[in-house]
C-alpha positions as a Markdown table, in Angstrom:
| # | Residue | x | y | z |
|---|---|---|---|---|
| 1 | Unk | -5.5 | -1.2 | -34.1 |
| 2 | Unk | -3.9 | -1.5 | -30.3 |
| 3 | Unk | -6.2 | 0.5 | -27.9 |
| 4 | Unk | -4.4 | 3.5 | -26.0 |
| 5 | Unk | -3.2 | 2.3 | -22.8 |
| 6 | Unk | -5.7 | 2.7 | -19.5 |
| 7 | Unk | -5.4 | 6.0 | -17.5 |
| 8 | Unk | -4.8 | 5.5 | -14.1 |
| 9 | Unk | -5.0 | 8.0 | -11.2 |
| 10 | Unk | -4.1 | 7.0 | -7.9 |
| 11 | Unk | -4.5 | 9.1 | -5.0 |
| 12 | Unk | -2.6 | 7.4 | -1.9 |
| 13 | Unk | 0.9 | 7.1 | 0.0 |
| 14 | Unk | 4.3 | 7.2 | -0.3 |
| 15 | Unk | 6.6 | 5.4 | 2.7 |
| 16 | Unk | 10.0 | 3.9 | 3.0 |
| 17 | Unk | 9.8 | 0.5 | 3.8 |
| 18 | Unk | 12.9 | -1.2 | 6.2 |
| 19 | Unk | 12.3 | -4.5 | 6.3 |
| 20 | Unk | 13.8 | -7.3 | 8.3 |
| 21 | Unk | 13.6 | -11.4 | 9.1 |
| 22 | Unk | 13.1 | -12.4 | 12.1 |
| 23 | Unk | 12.7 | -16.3 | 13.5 |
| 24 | Unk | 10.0 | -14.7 | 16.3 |
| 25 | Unk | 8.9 | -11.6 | 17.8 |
| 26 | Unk | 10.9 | -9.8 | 20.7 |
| 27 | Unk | 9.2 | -8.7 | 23.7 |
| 28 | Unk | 9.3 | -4.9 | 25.1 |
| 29 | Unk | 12.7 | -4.6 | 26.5 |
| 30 | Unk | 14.4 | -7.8 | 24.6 |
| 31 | Unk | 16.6 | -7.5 | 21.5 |
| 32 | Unk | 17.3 | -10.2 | 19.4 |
| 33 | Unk | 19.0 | -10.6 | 15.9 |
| 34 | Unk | 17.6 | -11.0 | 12.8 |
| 35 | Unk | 18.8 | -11.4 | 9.3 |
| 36 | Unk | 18.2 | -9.9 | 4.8 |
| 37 | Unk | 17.3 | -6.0 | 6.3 |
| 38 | Unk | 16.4 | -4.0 | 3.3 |
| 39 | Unk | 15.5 | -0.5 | 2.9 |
| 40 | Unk | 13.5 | 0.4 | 0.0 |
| 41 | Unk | 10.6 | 2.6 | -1.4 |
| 42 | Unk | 6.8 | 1.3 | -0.5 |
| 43 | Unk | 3.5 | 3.0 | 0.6 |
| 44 | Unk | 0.3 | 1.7 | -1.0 |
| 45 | Unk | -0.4 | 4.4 | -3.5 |
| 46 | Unk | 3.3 | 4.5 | -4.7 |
| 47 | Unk | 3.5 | 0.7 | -5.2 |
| 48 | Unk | 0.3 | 0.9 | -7.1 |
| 49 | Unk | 1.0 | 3.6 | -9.1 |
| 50 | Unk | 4.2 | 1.8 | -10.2 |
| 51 | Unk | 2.7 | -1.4 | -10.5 |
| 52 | Unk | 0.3 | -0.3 | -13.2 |
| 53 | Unk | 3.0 | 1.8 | -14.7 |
| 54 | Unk | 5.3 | -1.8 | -15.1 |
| 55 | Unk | 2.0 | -3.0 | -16.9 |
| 56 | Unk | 1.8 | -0.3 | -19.1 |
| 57 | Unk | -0.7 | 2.1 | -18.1 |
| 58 | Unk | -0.6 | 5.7 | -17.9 |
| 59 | Unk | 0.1 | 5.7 | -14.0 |
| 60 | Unk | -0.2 | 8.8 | -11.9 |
| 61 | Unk | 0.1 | 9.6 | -8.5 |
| 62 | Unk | -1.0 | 12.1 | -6.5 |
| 63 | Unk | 0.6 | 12.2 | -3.0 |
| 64 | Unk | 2.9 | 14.3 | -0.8 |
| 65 | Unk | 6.1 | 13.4 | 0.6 |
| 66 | Unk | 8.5 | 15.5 | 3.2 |
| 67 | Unk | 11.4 | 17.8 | 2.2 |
| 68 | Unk | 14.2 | 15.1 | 3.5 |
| 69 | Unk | 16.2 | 12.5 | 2.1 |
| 70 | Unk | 13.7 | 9.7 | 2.3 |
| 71 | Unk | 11.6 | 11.6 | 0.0 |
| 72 | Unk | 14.4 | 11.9 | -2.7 |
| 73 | Unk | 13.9 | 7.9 | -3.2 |
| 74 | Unk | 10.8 | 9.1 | -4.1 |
| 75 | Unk | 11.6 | 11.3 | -6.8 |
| 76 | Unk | 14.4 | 8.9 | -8.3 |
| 77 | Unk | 11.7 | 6.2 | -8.3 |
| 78 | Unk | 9.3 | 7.9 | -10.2 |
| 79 | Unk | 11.3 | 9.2 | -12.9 |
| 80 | Unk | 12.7 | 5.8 | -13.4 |
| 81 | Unk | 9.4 | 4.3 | -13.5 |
| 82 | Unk | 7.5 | 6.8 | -16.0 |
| 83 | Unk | 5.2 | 7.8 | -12.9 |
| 84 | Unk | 3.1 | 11.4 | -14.0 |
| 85 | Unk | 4.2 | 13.3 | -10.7 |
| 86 | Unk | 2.6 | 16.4 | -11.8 |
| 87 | Unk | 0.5 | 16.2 | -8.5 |
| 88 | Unk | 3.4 | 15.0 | -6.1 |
| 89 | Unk | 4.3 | 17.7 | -3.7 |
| 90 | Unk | 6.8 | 18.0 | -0.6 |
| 91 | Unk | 6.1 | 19.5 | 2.4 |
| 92 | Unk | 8.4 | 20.4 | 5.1 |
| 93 | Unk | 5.9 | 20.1 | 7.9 |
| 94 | Unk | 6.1 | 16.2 | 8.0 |
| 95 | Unk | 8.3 | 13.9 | 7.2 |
| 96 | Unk | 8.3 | 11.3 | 4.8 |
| 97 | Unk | 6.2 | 8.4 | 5.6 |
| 98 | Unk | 8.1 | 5.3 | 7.2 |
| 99 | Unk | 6.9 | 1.2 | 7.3 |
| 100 | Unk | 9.0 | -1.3 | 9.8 |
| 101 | Unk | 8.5 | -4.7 | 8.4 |
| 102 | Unk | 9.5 | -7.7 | 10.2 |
| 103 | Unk | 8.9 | -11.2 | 7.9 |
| 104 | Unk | 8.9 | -14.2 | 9.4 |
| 105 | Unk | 10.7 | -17.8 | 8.0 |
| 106 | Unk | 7.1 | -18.5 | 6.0 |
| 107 | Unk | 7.3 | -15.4 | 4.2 |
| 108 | Unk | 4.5 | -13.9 | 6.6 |
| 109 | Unk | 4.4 | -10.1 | 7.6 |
| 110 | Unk | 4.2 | -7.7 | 10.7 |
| 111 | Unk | 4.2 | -3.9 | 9.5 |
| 112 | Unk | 3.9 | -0.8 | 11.5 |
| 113 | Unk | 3.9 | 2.6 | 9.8 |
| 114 | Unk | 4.5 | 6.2 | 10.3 |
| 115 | Unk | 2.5 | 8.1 | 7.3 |
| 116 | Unk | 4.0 | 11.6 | 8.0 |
| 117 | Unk | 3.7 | 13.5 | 5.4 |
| 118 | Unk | 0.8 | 11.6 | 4.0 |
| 119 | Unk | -1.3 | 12.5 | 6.7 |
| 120 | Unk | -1.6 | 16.6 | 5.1 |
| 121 | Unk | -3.8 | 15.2 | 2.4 |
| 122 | Unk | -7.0 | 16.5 | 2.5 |
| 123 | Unk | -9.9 | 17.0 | 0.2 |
| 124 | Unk | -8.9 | 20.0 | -1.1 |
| 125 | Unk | -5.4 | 18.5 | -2.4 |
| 126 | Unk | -7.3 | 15.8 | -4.4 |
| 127 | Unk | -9.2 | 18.6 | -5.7 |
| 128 | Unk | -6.4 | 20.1 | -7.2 |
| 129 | Unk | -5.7 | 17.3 | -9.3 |
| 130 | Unk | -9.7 | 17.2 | -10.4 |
| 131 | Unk | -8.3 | 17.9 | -14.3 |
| 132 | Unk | -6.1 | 14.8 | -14.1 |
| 133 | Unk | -8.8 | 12.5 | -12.3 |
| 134 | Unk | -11.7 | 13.8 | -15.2 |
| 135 | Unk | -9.1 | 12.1 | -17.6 |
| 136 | Unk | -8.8 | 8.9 | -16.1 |
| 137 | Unk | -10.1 | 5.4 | -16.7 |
| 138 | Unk | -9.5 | 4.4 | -13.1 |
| 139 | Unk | -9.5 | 6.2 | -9.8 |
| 140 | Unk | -7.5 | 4.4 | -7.3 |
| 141 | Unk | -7.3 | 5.1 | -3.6 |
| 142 | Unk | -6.3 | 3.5 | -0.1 |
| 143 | Unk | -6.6 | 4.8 | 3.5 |
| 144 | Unk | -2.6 | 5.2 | 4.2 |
| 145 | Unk | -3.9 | 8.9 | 3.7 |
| 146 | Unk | -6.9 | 10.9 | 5.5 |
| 147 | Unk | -10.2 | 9.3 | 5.1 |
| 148 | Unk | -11.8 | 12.6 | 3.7 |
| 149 | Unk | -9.1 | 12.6 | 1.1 |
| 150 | Unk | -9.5 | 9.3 | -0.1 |
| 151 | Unk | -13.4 | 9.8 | -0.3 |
| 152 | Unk | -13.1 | 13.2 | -1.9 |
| 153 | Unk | -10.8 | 10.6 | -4.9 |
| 154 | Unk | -13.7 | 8.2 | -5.0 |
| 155 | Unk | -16.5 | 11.1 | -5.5 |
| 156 | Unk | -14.5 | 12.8 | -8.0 |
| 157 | Unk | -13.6 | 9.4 | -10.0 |
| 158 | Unk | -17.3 | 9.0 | -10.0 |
| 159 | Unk | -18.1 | 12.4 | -10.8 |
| 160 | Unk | -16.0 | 11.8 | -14.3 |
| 161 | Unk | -17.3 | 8.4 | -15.1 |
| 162 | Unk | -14.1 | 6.7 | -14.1 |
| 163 | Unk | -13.9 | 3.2 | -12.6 |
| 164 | Unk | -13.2 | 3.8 | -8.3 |
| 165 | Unk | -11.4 | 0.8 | -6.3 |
| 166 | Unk | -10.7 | 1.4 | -3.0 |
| 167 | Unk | -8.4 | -0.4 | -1.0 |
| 168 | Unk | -9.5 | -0.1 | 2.4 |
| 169 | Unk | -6.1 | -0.9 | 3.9 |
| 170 | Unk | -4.9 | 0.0 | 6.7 |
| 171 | Unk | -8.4 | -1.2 | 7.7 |
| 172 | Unk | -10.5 | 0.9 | 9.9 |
| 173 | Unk | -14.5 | 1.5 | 10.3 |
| 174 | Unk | -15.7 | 3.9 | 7.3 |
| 175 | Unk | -18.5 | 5.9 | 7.3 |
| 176 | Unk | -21.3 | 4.8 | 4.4 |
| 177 | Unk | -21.1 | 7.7 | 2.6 |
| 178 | Unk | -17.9 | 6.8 | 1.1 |
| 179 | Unk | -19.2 | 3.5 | 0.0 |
| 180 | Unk | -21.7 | 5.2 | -2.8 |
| 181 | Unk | -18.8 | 6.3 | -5.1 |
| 182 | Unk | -16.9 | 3.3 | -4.8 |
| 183 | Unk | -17.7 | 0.5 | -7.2 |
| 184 | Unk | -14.9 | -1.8 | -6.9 |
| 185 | Unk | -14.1 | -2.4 | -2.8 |
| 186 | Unk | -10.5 | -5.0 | -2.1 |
| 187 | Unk | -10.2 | -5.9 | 0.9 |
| 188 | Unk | -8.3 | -9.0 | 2.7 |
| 189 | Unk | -10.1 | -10.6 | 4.8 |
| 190 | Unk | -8.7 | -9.4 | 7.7 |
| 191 | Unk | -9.4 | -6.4 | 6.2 |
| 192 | Unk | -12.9 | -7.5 | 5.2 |
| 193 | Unk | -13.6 | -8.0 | 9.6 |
| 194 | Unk | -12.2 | -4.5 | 10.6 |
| 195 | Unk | -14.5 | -2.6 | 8.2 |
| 196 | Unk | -17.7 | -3.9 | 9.7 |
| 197 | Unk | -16.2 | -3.4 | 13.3 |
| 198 | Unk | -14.9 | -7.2 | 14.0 |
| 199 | Unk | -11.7 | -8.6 | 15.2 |
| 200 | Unk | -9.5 | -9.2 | 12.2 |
| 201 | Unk | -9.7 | -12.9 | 13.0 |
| 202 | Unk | -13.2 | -13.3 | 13.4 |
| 203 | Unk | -14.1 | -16.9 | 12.5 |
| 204 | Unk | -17.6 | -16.0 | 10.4 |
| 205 | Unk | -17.1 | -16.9 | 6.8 |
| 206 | Unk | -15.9 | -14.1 | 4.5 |
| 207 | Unk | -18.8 | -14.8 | 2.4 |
| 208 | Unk | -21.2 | -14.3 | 5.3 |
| 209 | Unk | -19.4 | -10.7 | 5.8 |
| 210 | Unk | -18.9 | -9.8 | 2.3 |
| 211 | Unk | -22.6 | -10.0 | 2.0 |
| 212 | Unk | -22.9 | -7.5 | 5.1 |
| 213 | Unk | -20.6 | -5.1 | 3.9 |
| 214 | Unk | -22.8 | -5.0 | 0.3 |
| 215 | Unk | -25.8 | -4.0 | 2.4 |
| 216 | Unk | -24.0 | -0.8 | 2.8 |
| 217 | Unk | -24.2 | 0.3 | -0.5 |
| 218 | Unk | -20.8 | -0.8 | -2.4 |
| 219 | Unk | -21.2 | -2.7 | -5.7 |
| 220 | Unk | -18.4 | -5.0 | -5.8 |
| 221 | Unk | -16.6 | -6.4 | -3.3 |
| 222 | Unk | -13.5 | -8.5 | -3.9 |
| 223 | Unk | -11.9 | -10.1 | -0.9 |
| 224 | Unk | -8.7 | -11.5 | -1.8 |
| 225 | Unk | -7.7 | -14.8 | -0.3 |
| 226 | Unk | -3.8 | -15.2 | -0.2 |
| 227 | Unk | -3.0 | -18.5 | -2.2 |
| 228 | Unk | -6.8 | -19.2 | -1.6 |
| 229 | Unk | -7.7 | -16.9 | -4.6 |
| 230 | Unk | -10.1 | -14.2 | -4.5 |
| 231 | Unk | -14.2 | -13.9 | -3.3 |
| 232 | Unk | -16.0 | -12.2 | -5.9 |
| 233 | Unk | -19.0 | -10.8 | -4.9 |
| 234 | Unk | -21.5 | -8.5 | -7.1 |
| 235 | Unk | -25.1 | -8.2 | -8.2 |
| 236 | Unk | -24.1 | -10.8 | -11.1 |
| 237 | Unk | -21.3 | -12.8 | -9.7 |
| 238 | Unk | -20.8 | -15.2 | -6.0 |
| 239 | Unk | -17.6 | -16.9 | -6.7 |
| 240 | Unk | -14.2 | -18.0 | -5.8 |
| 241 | Unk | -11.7 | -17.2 | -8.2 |
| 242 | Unk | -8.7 | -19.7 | -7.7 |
| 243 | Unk | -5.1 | -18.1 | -7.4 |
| 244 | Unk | -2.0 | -18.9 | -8.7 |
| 245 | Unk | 0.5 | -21.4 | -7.8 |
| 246 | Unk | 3.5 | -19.7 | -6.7 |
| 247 | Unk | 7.2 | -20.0 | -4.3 |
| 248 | Unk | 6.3 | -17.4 | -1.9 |
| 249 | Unk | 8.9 | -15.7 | -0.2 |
| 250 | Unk | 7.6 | -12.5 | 0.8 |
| 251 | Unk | 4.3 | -11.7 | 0.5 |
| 252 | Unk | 3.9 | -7.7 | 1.9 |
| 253 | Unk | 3.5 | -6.4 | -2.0 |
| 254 | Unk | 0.9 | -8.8 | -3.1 |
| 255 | Unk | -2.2 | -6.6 | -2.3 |
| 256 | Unk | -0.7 | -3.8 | -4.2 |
| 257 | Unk | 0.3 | -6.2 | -7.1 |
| 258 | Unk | -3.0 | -7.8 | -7.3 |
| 259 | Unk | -5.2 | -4.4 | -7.0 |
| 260 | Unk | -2.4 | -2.9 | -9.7 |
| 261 | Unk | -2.9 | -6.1 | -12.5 |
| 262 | Unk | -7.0 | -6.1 | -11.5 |
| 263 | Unk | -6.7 | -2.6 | -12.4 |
| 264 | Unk | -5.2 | -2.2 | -15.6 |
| 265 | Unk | -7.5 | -5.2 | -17.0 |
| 266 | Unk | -10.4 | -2.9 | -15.8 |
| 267 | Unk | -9.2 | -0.1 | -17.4 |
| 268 | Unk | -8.6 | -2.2 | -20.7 |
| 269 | Unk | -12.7 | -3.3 | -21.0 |
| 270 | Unk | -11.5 | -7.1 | -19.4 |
| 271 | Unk | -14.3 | -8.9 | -17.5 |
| 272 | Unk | -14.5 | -8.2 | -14.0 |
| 273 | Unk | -13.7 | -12.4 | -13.6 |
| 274 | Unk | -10.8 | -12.3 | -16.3 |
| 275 | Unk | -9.5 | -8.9 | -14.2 |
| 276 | Unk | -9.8 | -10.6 | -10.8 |
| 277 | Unk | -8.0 | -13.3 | -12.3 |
| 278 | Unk | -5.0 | -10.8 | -14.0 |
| 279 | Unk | -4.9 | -9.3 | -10.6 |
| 280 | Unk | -4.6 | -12.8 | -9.0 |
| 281 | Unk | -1.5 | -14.0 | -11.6 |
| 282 | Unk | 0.3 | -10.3 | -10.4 |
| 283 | Unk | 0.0 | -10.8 | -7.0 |
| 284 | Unk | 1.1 | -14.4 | -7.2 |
| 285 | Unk | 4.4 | -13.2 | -8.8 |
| 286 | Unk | 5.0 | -10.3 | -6.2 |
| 287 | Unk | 5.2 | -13.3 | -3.5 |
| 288 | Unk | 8.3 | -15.1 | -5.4 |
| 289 | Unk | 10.8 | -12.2 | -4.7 |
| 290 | Unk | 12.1 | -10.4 | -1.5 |
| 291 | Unk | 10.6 | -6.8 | -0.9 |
| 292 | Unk | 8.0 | -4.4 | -2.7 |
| 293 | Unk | 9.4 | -3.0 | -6.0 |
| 294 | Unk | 11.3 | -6.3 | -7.0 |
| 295 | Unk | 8.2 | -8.0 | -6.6 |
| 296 | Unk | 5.8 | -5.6 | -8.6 |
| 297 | Unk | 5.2 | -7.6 | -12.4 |
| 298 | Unk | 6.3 | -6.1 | -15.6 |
| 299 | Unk | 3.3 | -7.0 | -18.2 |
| 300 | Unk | 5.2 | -9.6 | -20.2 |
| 301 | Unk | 5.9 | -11.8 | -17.0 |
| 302 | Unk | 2.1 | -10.8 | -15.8 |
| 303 | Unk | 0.9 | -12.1 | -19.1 |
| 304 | Unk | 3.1 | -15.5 | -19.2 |
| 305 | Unk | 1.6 | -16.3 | -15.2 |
| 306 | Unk | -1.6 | -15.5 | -16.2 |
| 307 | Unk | -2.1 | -17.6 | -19.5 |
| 308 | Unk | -0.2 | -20.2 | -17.8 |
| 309 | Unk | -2.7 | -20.4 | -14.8 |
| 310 | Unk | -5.9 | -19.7 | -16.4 |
């Protein structure tokens, strides 16, 4: 008999992304041209929520958008996705959340956002979804909302015996407390360097500052590595998982895509090491196409890079 699929809650962010290439960066002042500009939907949560949904969990998303026309991508999305938007709300005091993203000729990324709306999250919000999160398998958050919010998703998660994975991006210092209910923590390493106060290029070995952020009280810390894999790093496990071999051309969805794939094999009893690796295969394929949503795996693709790579 086929299990039920995982339940998935993720409390995060919705943004329009408008992305752009660009040869190099201007300077304040200069303008120069660039080339492929696309406008689509994006916002960590939302990409999350429909990246599990592709692999066929029961995806929901709790998040608030604005009353304009941005936010209407939103609601198109979801429907055509099979997102539960029970807990989406629009607000007209912000508006939707916004991402500029400029790429680069190797596929590399500059983003700067605008969360709007996303920034009215608070604890009590995610406490009005407390039904759905006591259902869930997983409990997924990211910090494009509130940091009280996002801590109020990983104490509930924890309070109904759900898995909790935080996302810690956009990076920024977090108080311990916050650590204790989360038992799956994915940075980058960029990432990885903000969180304990560091430049983001900090030459000390991820593994040196993994192993400083697990003094602080989270379980499992899983830094991904770009085409360099993922560090595994747990009470039972001090590894480097190898990644996929892939043609990148964009990479700005793969964090989402792997957190979405290491998800759903959570939520479906895998091995933390065989879900690291699921993860890895999804975030592999989001780097082959241009832009978020194209890039996000449905399972039978997921599957074929997967058994193909490990």
């Amino acid at each position: 008999m086929t299990p039920p699929p995982p339940v998935i809650t993720v409390v995060g962010s919705f943004a329009v992304g408008l992305t752009i290439r660009a040869s190099k960066l201007p300077i304040f002042g200069q303008t120069i041209l660039g080339s492929d500009f696309d406008m689509g939907p994006g916002g960590k949560g939302s990409n999350q929520a429909i990246g599990t949904a592709r692999l066929e969990a029961n995806s929901s998303l709790v998040a608030i958008i604005g009353q304009d026309k941005l936010a209407e991508i939103a609601i198109e999305l979801y429907g055509q996705e099979g997102i539960d938007t029970r807990h989406l709300s629009r607000s007209e005091e912000r508006a939707t959340g916004v991402g500029f993203i400029i790429l680069n000729e190797k596929g590399e990324n500059l983003i700067i956002l605008d969360m709007g709306a996303n920034e009215l999250m608070d604890p009590a919000y995610v406490d009005s979804a407390e039904a759905l999160i006591a259902q869930s398998d997983i409990v997924m958050t990211v910090l494009e909302i509130p940091i009280p919010a996002a801590m109020r998703a990983m104490e509930l998660g924890r309070k109904y015996g759900a898995k909790t994975i935080l996302n810690p991006a956009p990076a920024t210092p977090l108080p311990d407390e916050i650590f204790s209910f989360v038992d799956y923590l994915t940075p980058n390493e960029s990432e990885l360097r903000i969180l304990l106060g560091l430049a983001p290029d900090d030459p000390r070995p991820s593994r040196e500052l993994a192993s400083k952020l697990r003094e602080r009280g989270i379980g499992s810390v899983i830094v991904t590595l770009g085409e360099q894999g993922t560090l595994v790093l747990t009470d039972h496990h001090d590894l480097n998982v190898p990644g996929c071999k892939a043609d990148v051309v964009d990479t700005t969805g793969a964090g989402d895509a792997f957190n979405s794939g290491f998800a759903v094999a959570l939520g479906e009893q895998r091995g933390l090491i065989e879900a690291v690796q699921f993860g890895c295969a999804c975030g592999a394929l989001a780097c082959t196409k241009l832009g978020v949503i194209p890039g996000l795996a449905y399972r039978e693709a997921a599957d074929e890079m997967f058994s193909s790579q490990y």
